[in-house]
N, C-alpha and C positions, 0 to 999 in steps of 0.2 A: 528647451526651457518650457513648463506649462505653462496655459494660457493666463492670463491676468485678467484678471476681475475685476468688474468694478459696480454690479448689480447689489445693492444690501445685503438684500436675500441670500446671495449666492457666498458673497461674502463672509456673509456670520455662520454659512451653511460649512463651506471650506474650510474654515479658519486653521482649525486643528492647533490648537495649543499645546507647547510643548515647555515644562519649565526646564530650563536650564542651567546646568552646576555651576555652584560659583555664587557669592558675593559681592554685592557690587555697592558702591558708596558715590553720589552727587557734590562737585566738588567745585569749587569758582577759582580760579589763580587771574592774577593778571598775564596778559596778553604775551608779551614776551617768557613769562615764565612756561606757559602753555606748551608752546612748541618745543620745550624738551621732553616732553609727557604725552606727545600725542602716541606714540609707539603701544603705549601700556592701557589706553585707554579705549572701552569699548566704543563709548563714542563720545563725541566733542562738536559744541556749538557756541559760536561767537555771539556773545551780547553787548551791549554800548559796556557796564560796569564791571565786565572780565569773560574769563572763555570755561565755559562748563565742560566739566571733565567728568563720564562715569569710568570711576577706579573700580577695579577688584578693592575690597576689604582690607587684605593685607597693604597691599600696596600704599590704600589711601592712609592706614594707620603711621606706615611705617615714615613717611613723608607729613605727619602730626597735622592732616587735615579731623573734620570734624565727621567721627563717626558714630554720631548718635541712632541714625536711620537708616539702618543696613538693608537693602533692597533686593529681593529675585528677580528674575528675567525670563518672564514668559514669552515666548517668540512666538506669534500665529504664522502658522507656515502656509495662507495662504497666499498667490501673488496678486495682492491688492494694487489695485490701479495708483497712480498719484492722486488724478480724478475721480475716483469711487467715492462715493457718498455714501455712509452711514456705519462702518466697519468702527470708529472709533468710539461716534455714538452709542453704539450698539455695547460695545465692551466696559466703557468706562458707567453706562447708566447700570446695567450688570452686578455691576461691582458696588457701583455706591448704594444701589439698594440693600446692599449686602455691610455698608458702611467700611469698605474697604477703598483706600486712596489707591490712585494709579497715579504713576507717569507712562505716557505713549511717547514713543519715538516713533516716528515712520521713517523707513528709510525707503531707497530703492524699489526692495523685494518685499521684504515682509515687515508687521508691524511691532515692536518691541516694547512689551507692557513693564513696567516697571513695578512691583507692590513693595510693602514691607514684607521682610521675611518671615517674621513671625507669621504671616497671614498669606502667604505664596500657596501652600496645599490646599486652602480653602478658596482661594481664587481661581487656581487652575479648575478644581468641581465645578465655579460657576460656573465658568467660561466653558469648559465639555459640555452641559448641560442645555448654558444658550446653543450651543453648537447643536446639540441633538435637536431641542425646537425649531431653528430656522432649517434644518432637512427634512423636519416633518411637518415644515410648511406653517407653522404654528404662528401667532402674534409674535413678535419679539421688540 
C-alpha cells in the first residue's frame, strides 16, 4: 500500500481526482429500516434522527426516496492520513469559490467528494487544476 499522507501540501499535490460512474442520491431512513439497505449503499452513517444512506439513483428512486439532488463522486486517490490537515479544506474552499457545493466523506483510504451532477465535469477541472498548483508549489 502507498505511503499516507498527511502534509497539506502534499496532500492537495497527490490528490488525483478521479470522477466516478454512477449516480448517486443522499438519503435518511430510520434505524431499523437501514440495515436492510446497507448492502446497496455506497456508504452509511448513523445520526441521533436516522441513518444516511448514499444510494445509486436508481435504487433510491425505485424505493420512492427523494431525488431531487442527484450527486457525482469524485474520489481523490490520495492516501490522506485520518490526521492530515488541510486536504478537505483545500478541496471544498476550491469548489466554493467556484459556487459549487460538496459533500466529503473521508473514509479509510481516500477522500469521497460528493457534487451535484450537473456540475461534477466542472469540479473535477477545479480540483486537477488545484492539484497542478499545490505540485508547483504555488499558494493554494
Amino acid at each position: 500500500m502507498p505511503r499516507t499522507v498527511r502534509d497539506t501540501q502534499a496532500m492537495l499535490a497527490g490528490m488525483t481526482p478521479v470522477l466516478t460512474t454512477g449516480v448517486f442520491v443522499f438519503c435518511c431512513v430510520e434505524r431499523d429500516r437501514a440495515a436492510t439497505l446497507y448492502a446497496e449503499a455506497e456508504g452509511v452513517f448513523q445520526e441521533e434522527e436516522g441513518t444516511t444512506l448514499v444510494l445509486p439513483l436508481a435504487r433510491a428512486e425505485t424505493l420512492g426516496f427523494d431525488t431531487q439532488m442527484p450527486m457525482r463522486r469524485i474520489v481523490l486517490e490520495v492516501y490522506s492520513a485520518l490526521d492530515g490537515v488541510g486536504l478537505t479544506a483545500g478541496v471544498a474552499t476550491a469548489l466554493a469559490d467556484e459556487a459549487i457545493p460538496c459533500n466529503v466523506v473521508a473514509a479509510y483510504h481516500h477522500d469521497h467528494v460528493f457534487v451535484p451532477e450537473g456540475m461534477a465535469e466542472k469540479a473535477l477541472s477545479i480540483l486537477q487544476a488545484l492539484q497542478r498548483r499545490a505540485k508547483a508549489g504555488k499558494d493554494i
